[in-house]
N, C-alpha and C positions, 0 to 999 in steps of 0.2 A: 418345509422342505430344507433337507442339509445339501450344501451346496461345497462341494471337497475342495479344499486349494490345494491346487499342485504346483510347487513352486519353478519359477522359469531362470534361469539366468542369462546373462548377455555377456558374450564376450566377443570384442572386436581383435580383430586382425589383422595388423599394417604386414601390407609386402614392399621392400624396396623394388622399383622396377630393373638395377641395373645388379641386384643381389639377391634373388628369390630364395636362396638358404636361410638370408639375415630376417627374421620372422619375430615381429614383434605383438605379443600376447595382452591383453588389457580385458581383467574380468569388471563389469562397470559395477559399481557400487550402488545394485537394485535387484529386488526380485519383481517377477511378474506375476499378476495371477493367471494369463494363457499365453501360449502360444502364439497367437495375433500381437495379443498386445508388443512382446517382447520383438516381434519383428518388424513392428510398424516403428516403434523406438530404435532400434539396432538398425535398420536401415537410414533413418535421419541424424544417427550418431556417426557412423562410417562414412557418410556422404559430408559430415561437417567437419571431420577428422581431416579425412581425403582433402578437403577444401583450403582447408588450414594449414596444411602439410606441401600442399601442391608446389609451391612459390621456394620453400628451404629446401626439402629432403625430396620431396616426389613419391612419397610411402602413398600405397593405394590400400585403401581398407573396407573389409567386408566385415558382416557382423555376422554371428552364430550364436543360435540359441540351444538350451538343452534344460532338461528337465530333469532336477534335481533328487536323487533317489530319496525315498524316505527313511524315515531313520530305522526300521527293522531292513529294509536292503543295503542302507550303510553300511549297518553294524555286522552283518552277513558280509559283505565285499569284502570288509577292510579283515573280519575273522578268515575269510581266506586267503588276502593275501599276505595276513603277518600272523602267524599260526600260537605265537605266542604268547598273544592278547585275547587268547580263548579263557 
């Protein structure tokens, strides 16, 4: 039985609470192999972020996952948004 990886990534998300514009972006340096997994990580990275953060800056952070296209839907995206690398 083939068993397909689809790759997952994690990216946390610090908000200041007194500057919700100020939006700080953190892709973490890991793939997952599902869905689960990457949210059950991403929730105890945010939550230890959040923790850490609490005491200096007061940044609250949530984690988002997304699934990473493959590379013929890459290579499709990227052909139609820069038309010149066709």
């Amino acid at each position: 039985m083939l068993i397909e990886f689809i790759p997952v990534m994690l990216f946390l998300i610090g908000i200041h609470p007194d500057r919700p514009g100020d939006v700080e972006l953190v892709r973490h340096a890991a793939l997952y192999a599902s869905m689960e997994d990457c949210e059950a990580d991403g929730a105890k990275l945010a939550a230890q972020r959040t923790e850490t953060q609490s005491e200096s800056s007061g940044v609250q952070y949530t984690a988002r996952c997304i699934v990473f296209p493959d590379r013929e839907e890459y290579s499709e995206l990227l052909k139609r948004t820069h038309p010149a690398l066709k």
